[in-house]
PDB file of N, CA, C and O in Angstrom:
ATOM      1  N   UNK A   1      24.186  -8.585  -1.586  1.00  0.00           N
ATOM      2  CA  UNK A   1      23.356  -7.943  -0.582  1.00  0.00           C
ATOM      3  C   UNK A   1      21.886  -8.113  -0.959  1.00  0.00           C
ATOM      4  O   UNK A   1      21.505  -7.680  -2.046  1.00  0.00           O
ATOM      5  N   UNK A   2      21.139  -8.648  -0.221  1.00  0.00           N
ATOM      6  CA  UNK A   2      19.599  -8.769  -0.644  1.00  0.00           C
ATOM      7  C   UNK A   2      18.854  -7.376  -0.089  1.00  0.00           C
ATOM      8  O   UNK A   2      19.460  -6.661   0.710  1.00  0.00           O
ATOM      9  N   UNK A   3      17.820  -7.105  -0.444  1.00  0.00           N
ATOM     10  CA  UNK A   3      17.439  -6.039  -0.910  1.00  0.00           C
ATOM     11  C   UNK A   3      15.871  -6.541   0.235  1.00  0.00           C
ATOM     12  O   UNK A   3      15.202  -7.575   0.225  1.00  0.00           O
ATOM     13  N   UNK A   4      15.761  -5.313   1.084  1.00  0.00           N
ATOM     14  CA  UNK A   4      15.061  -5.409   2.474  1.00  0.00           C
ATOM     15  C   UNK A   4      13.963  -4.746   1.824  1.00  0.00           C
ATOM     16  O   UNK A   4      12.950  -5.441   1.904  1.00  0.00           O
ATOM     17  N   UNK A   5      13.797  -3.765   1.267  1.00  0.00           N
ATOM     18  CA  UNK A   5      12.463  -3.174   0.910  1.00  0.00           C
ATOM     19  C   UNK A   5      11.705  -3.621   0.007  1.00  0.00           C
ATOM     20  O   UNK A   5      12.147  -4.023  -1.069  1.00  0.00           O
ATOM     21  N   UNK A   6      10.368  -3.614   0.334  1.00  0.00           N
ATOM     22  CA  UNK A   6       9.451  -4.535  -0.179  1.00  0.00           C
ATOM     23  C   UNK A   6       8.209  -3.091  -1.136  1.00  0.00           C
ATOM     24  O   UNK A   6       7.907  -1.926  -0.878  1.00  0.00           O
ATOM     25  N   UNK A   7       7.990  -3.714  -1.837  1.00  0.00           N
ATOM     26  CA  UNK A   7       7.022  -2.644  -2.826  1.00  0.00           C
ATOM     27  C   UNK A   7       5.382  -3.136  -2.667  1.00  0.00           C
ATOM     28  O   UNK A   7       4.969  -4.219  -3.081  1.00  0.00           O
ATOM     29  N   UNK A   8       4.612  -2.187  -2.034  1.00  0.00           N
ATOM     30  CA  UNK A   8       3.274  -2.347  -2.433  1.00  0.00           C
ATOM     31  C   UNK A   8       2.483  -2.869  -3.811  1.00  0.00           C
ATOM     32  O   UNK A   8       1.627  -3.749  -3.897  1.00  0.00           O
ATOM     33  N   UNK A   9       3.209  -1.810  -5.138  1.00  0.00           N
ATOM     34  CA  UNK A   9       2.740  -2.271  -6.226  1.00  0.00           C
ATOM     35  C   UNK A   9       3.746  -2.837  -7.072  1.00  0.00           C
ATOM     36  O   UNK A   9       4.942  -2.548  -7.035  1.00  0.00           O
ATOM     37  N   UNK A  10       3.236  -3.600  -7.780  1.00  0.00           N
ATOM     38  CA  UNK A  10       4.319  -4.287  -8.273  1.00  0.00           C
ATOM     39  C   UNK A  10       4.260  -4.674 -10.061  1.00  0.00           C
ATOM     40  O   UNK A  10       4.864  -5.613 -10.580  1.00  0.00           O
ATOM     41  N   UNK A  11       3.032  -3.296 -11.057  1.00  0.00           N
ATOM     42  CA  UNK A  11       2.781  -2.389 -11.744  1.00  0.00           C
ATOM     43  C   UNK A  11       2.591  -1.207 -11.557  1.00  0.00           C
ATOM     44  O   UNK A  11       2.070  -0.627 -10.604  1.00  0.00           O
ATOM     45  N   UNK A  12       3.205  -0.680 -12.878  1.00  0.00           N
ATOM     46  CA  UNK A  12       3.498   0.962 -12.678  1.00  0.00           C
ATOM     47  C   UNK A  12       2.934   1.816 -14.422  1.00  0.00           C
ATOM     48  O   UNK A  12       2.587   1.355 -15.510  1.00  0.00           O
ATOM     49  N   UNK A  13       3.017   2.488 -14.156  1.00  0.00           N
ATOM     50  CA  UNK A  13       2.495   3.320 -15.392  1.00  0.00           C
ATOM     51  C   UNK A  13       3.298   4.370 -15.832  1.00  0.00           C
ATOM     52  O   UNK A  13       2.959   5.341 -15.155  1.00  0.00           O
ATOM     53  N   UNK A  14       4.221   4.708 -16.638  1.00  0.00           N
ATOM     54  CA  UNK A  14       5.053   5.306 -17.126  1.00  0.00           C
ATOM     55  C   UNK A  14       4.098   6.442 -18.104  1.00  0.00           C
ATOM     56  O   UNK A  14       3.569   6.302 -19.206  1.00  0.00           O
ATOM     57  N   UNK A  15       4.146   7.437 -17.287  1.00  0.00           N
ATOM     58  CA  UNK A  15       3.083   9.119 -17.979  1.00  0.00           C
ATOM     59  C   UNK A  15       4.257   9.414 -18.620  1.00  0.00           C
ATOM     60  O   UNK A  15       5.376   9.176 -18.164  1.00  0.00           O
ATOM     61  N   UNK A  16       3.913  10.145 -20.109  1.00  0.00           N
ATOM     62  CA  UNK A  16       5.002  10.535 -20.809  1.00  0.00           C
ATOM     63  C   UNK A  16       4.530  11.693 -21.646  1.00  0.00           C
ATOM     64  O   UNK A  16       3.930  11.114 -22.550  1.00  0.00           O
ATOM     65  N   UNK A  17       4.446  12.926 -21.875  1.00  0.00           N
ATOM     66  CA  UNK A  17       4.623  14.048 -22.683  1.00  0.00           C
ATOM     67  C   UNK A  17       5.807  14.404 -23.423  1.00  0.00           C
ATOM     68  O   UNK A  17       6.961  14.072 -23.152  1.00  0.00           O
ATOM     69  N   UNK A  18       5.287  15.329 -24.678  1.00  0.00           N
ATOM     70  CA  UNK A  18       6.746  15.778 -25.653  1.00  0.00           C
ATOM     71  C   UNK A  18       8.065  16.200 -24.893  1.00  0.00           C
ATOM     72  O   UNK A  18       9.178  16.119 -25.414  1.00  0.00           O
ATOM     73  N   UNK A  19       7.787  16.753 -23.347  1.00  0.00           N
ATOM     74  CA  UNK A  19       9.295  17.487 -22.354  1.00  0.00           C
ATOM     75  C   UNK A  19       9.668  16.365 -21.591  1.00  0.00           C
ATOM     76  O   UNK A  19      10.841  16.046 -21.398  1.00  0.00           O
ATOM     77  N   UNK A  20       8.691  15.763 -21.156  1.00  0.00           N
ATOM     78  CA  UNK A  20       9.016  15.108 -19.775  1.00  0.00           C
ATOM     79  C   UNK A  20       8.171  13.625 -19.638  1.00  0.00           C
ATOM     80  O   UNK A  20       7.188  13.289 -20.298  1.00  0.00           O
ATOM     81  N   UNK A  21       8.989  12.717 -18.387  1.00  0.00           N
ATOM     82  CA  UNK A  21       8.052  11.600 -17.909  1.00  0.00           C
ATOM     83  C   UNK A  21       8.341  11.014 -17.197  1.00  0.00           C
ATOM     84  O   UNK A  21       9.523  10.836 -16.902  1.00  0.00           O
ATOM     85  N   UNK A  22       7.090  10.330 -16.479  1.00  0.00           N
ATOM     86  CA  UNK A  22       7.084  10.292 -15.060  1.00  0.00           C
ATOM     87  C   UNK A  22       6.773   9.010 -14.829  1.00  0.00           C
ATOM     88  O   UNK A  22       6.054   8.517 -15.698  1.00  0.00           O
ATOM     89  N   UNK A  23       7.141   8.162 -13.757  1.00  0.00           N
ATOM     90  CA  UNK A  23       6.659   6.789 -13.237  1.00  0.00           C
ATOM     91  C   UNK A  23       4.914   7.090 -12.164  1.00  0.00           C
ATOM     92  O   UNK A  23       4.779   8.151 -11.555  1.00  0.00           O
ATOM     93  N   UNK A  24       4.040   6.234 -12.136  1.00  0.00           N
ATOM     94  CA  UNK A  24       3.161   6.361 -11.494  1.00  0.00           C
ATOM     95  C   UNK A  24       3.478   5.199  -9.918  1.00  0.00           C
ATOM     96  O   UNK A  24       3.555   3.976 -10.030  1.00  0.00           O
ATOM     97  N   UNK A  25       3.554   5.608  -9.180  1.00  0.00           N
ATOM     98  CA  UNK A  25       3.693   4.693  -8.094  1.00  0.00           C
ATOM     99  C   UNK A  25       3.068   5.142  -6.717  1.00  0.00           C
ATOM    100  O   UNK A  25       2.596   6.216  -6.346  1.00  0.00           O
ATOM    101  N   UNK A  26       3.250   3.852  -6.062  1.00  0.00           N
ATOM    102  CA  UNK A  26       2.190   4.201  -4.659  1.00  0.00           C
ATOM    103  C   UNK A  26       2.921   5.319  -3.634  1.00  0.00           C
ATOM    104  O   UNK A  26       4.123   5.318  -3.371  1.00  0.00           O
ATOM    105  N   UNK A  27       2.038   6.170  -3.171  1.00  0.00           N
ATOM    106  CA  UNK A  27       2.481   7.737  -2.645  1.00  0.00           C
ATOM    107  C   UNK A  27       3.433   6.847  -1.608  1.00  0.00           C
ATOM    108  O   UNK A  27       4.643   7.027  -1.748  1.00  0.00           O
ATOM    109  N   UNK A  28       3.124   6.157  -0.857  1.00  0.00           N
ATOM    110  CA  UNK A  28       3.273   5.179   0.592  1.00  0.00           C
ATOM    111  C   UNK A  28       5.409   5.128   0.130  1.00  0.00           C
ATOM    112  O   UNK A  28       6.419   5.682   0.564  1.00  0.00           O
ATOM    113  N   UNK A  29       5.077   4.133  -0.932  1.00  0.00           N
ATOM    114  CA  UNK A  29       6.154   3.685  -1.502  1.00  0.00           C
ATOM    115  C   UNK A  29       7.139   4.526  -1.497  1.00  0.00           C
ATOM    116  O   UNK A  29       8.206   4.410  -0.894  1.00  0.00           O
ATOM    117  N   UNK A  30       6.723   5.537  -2.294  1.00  0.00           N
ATOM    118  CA  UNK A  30       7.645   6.968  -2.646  1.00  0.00           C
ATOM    119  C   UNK A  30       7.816   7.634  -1.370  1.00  0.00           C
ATOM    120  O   UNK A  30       8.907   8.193  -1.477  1.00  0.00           O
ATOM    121  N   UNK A  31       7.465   7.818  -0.522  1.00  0.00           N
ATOM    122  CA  UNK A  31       8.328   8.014   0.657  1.00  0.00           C
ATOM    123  C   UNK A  31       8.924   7.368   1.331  1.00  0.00           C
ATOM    124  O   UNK A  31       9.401   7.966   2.296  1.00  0.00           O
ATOM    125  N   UNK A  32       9.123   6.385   1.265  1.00  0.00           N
ATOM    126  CA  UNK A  32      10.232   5.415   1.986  1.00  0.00           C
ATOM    127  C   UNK A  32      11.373   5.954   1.094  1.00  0.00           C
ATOM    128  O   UNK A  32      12.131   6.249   2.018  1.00  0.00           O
ATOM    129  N   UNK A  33      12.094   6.318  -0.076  1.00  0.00           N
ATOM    130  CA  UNK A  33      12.658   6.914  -0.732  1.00  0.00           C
ATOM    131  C   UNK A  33      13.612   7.812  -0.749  1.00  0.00           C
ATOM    132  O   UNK A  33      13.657   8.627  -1.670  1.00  0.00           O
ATOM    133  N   UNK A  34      14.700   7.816   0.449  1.00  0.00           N
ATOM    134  CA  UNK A  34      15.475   9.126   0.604  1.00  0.00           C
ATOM    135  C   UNK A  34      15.237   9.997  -0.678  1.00  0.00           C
ATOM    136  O   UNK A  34      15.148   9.593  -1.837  1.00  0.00           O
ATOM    137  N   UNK A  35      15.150  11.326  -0.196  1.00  0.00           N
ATOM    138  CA  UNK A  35      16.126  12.392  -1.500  1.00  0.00           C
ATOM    139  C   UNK A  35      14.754  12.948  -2.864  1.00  0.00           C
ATOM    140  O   UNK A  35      14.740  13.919  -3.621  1.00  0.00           O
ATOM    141  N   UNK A  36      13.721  11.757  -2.651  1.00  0.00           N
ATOM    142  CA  UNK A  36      12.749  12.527  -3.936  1.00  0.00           C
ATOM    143  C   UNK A  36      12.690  14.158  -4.200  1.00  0.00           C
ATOM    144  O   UNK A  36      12.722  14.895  -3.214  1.00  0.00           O
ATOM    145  N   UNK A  37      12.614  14.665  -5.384  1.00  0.00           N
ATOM    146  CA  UNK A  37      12.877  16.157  -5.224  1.00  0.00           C
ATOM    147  C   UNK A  37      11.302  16.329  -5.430  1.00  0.00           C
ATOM    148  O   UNK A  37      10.379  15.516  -5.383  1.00  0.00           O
ATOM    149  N   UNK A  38      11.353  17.720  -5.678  1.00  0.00           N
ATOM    150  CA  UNK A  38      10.026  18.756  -6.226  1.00  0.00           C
ATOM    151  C   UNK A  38       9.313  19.054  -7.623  1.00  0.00           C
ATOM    152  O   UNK A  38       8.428  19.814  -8.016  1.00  0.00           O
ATOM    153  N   UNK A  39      10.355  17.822  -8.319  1.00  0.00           N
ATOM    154  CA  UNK A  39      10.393  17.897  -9.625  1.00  0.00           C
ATOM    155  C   UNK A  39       9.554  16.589 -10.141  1.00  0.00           C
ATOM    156  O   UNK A  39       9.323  16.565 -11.351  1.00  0.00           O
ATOM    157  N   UNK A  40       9.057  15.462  -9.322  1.00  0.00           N
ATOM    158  CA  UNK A  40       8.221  14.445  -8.997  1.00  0.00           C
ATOM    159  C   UNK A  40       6.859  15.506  -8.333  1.00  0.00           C
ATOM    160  O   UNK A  40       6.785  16.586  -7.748  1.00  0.00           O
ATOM    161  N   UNK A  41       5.910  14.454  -8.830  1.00  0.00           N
ATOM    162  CA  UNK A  41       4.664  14.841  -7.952  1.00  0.00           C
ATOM    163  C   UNK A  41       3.818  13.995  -7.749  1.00  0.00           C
ATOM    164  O   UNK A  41       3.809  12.947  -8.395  1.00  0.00           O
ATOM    165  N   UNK A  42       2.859  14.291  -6.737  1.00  0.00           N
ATOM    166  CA  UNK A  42       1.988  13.529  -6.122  1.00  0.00           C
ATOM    167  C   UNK A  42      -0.114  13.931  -6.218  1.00  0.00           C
ATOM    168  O   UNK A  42      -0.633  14.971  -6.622  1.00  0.00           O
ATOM    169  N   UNK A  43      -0.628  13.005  -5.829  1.00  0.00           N
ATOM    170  CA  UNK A  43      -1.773  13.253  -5.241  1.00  0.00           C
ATOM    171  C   UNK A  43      -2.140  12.561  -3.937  1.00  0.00           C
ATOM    172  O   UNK A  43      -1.444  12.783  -2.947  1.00  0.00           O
ATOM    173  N   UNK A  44      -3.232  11.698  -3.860  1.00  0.00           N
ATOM    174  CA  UNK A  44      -3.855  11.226  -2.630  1.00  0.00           C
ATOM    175  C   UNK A  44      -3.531   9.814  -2.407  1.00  0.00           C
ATOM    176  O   UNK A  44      -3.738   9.153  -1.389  1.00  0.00           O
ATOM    177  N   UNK A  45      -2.917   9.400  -3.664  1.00  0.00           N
ATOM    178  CA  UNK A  45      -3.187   7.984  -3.830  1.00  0.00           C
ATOM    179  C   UNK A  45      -1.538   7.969  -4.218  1.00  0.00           C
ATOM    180  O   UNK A  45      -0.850   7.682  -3.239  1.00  0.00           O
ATOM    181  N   UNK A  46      -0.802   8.214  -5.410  1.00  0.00           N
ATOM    182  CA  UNK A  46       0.113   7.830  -6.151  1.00  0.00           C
ATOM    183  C   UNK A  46       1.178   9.185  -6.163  1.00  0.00           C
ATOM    184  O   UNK A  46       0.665  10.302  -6.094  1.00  0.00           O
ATOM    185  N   UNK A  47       2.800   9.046  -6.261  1.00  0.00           N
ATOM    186  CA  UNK A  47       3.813   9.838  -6.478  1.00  0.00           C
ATOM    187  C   UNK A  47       3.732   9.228  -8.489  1.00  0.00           C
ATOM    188  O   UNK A  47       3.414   8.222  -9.123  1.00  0.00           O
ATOM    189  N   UNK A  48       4.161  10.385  -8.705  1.00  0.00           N
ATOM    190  CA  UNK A  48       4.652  10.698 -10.192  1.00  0.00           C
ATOM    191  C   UNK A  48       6.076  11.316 -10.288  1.00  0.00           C
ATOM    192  O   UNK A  48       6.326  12.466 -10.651  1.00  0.00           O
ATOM    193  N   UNK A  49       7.150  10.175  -9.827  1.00  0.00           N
ATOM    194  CA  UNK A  49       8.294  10.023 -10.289  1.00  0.00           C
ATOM    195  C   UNK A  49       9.199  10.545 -10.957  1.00  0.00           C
ATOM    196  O   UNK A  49       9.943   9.688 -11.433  1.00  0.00           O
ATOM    197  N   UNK A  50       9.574  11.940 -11.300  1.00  0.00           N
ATOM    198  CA  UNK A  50      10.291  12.768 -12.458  1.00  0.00           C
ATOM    199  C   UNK A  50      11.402  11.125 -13.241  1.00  0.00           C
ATOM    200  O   UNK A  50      11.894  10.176 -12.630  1.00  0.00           O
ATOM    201  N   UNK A  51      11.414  11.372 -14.384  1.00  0.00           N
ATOM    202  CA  UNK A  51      12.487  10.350 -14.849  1.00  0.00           C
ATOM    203  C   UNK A  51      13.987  10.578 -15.148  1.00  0.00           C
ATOM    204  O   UNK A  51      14.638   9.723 -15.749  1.00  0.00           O
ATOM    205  N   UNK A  52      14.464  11.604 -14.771  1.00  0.00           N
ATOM    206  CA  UNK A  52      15.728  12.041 -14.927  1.00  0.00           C
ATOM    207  C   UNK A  52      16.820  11.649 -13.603  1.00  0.00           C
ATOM    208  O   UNK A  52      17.960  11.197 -13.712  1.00  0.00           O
ATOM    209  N   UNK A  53      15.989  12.014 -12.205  1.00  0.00           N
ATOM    210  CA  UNK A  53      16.762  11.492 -10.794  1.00  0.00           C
ATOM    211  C   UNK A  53      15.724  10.629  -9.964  1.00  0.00           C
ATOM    212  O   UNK A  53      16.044   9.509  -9.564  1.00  0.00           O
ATOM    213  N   UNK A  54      14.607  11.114  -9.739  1.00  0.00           N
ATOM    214  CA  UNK A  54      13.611  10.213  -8.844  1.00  0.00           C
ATOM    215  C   UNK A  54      13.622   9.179  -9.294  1.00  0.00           C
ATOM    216  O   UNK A  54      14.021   8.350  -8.476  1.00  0.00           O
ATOM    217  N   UNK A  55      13.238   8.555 -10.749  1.00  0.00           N
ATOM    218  CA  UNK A  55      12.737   7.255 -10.913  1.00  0.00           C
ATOM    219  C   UNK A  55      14.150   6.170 -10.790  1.00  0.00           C
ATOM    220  O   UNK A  55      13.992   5.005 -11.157  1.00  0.00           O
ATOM    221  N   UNK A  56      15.133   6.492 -10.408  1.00  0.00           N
ATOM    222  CA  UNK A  56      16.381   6.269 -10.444  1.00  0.00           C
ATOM    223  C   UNK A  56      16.604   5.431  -8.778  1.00  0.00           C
ATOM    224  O   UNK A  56      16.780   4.317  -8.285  1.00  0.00           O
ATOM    225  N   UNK A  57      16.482   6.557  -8.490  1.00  0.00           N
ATOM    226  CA  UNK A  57      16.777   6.644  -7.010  1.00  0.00           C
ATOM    227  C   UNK A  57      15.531   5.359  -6.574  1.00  0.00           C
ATOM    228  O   UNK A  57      16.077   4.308  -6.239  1.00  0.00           O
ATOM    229  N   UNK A  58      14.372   5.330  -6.547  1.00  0.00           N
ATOM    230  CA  UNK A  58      13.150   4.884  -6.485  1.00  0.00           C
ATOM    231  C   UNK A  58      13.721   3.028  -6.833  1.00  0.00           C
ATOM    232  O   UNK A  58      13.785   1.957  -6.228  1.00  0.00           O
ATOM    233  N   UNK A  59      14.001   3.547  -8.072  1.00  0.00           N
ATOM    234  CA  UNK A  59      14.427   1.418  -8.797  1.00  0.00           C
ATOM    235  C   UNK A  59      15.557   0.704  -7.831  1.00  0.00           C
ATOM    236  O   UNK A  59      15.463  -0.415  -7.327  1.00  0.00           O
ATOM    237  N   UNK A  60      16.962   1.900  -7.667  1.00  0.00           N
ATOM    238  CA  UNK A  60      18.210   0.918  -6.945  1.00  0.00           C
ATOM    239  C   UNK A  60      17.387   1.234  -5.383  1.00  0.00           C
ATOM    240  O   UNK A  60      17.416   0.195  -4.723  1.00  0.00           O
ATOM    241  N   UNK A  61      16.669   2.379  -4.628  1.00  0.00           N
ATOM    242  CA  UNK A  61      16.469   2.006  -3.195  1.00  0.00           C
ATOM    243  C   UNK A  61      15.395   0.588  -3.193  1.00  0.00           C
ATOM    244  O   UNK A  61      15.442   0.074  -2.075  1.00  0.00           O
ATOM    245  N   UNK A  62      14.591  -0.057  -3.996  1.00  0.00           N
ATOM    246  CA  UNK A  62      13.586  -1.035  -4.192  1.00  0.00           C
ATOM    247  C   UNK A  62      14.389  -2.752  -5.002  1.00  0.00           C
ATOM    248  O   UNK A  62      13.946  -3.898  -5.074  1.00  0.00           O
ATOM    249  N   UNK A  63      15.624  -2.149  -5.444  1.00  0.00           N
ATOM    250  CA  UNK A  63      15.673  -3.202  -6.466  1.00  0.00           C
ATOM    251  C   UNK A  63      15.210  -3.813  -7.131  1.00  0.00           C
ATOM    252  O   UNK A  63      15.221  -5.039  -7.234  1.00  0.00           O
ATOM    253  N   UNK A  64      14.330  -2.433  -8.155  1.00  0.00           N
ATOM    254  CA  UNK A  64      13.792  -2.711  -8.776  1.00  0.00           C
ATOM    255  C   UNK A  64      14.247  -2.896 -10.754  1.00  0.00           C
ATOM    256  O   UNK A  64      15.136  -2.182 -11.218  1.00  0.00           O
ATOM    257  N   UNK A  65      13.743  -3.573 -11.354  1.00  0.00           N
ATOM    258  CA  UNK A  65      14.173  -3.580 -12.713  1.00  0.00           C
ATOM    259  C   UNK A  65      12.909  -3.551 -13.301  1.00  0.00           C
ATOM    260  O   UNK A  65      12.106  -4.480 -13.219  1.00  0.00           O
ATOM    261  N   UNK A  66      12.621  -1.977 -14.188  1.00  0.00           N
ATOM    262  CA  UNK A  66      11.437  -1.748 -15.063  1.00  0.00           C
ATOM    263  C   UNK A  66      11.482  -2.641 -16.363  1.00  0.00           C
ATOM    264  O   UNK A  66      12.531  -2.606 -17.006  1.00  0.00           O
ATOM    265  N   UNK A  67      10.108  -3.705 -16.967  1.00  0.00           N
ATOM    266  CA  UNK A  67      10.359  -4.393 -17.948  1.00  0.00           C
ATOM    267  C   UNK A  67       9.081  -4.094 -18.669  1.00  0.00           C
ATOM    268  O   UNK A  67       8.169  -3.477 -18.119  1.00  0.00           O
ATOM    269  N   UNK A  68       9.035  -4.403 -19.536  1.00  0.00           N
ATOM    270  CA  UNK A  68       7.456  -4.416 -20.183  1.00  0.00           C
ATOM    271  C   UNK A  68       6.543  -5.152 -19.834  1.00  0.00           C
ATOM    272  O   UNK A  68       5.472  -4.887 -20.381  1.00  0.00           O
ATOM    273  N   UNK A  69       6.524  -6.593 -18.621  1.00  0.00           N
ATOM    274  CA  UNK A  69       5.371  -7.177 -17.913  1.00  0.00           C
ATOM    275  C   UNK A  69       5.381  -5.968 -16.790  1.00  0.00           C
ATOM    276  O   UNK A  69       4.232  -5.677 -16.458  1.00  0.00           O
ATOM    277  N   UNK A  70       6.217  -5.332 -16.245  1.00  0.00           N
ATOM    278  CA  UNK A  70       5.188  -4.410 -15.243  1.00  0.00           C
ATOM    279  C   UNK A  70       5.287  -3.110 -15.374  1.00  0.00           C
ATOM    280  O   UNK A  70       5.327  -2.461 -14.329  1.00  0.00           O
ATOM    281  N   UNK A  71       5.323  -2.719 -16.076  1.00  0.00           N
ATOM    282  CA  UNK A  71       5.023  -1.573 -16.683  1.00  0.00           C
ATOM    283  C   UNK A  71       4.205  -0.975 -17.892  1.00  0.00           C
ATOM    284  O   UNK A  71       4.449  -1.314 -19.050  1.00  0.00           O
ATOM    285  N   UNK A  72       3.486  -0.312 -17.652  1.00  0.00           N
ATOM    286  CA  UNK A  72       2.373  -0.003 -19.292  1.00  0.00           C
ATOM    287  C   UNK A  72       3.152   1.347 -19.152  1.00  0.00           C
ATOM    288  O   UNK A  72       3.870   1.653 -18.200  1.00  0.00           O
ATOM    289  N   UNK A  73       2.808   2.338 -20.606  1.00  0.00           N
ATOM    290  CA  UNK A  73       3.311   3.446 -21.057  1.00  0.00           C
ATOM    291  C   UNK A  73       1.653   4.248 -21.637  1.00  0.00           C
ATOM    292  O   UNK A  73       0.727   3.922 -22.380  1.00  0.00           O
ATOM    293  N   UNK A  74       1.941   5.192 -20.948  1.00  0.00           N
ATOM    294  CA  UNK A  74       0.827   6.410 -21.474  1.00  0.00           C
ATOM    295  C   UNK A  74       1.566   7.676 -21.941  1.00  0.00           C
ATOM    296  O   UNK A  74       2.179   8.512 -21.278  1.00  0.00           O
ATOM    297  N   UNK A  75       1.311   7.577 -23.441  1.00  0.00           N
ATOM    298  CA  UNK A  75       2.208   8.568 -24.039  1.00  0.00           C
ATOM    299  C   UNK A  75       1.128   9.857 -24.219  1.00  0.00           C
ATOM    300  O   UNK A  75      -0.038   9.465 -24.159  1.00  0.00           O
ATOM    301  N   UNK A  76       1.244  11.043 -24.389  1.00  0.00           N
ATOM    302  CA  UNK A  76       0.458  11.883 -24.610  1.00  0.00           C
ATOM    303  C   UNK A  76       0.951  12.927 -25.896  1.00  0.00           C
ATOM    304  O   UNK A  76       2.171  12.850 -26.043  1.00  0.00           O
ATOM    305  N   UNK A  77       0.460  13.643 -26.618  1.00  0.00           N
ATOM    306  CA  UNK A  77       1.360  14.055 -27.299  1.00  0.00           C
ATOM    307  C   UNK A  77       1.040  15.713 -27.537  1.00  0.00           C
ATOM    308  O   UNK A  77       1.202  16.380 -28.559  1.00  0.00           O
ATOM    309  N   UNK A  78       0.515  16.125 -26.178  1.00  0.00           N
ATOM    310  CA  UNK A  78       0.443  17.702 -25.210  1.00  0.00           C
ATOM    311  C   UNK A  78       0.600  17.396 -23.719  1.00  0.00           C
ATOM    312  O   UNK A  78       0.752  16.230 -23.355  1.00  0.00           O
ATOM    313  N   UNK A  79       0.578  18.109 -23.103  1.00  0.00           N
ATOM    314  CA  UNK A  79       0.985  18.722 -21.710  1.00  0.00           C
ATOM    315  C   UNK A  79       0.571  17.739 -20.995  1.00  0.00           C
ATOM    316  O   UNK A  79      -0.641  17.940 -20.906  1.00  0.00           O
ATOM    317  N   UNK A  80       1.023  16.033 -19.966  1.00  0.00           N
ATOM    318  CA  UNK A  80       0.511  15.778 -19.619  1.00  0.00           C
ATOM    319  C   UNK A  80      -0.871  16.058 -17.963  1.00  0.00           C
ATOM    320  O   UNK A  80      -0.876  17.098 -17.304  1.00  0.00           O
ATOM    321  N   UNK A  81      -1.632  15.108 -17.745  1.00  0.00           N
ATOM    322  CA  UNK A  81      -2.039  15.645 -16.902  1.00  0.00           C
ATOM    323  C   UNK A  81      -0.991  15.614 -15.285  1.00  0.00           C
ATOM    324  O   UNK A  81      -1.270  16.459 -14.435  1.00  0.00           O
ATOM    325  N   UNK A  82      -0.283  14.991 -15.110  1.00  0.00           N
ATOM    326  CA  UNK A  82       0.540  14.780 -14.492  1.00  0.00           C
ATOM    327  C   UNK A  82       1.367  16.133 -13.997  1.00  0.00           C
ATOM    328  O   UNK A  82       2.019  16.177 -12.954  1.00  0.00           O
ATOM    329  N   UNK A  83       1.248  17.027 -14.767  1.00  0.00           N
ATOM    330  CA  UNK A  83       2.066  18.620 -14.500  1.00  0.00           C
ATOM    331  C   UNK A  83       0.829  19.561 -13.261  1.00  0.00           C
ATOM    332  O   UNK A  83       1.085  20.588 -12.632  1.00  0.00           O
ATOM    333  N   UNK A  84      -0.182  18.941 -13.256  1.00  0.00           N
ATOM    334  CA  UNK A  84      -1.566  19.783 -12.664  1.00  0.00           C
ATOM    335  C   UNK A  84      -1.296  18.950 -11.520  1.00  0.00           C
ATOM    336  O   UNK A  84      -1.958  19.515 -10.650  1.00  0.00           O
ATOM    337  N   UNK A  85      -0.627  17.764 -10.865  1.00  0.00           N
ATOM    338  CA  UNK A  85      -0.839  17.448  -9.910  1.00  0.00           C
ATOM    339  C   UNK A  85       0.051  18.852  -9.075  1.00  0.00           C
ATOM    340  O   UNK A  85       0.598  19.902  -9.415  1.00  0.00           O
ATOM    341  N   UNK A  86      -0.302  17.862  -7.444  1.00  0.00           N
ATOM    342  CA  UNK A  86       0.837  18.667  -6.696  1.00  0.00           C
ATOM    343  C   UNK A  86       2.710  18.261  -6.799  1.00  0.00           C
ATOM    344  O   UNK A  86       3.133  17.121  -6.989  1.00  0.00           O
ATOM    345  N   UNK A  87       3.612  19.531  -6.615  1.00  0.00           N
ATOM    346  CA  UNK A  87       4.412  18.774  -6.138  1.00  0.00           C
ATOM    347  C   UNK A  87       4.482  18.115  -5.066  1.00  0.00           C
ATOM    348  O   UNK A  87       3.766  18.215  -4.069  1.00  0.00           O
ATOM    349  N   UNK A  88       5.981  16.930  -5.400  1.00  0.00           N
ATOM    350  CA  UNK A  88       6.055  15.840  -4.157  1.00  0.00           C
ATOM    351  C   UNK A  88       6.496  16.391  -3.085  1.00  0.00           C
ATOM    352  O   UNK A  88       7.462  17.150  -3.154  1.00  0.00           O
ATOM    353  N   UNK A  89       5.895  16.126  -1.925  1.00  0.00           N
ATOM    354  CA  UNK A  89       6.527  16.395  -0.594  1.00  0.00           C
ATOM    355  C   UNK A  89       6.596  15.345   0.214  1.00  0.00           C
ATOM    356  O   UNK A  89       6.099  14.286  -0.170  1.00  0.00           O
ATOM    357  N   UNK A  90       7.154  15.422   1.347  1.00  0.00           N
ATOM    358  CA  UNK A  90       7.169  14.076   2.397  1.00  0.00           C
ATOM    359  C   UNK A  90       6.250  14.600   3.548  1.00  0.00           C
ATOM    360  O   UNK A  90       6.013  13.887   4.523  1.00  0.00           O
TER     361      UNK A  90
END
């Protein structure tokens, strides 16, 4: 089965704190997305992906496969800023 949905960006940024971490991706993108929960968040520009069910859901609805050419990692090692956004909504 070939895979119909097409991705705006095609780098991503993996936010990561000591609890939790999140994919950075285009807000646009992340709603095409059945099912994202409240546990992902957003701003004006980009969704922040929870990594436990969203970033999941996000890779098989895109067919996508995360590798180290498109993806960078921002590790933090306190609270990232990513918790101050909003949650995701549609």
């Amino acid at each position: 089965m070939t895979n119909t949905h097409k991705l705006q960006t095609q780098e991503f940024i993996f936010y990561s704190d000591p609890a939790h971490g999140w994919l950075r991706v285009k807000l646009e993108d992340a709603r095409r997305v059945p099912a994202i929960s409240s546990y992902s968040y957003m701003d004006s520009t980009y969704a922040y992906l929870e990594e436990d069910c969203d970033l999941a859901r996000f890779c098989e609805f895109y067919g996508l496969e995360l590798t180290e050419e498109n993806t960078k990692e921002s590790n933090s090692n306190s609270m990232s800023h990513v918790r101050n956004k909003v949650r995701f909504c549609y």
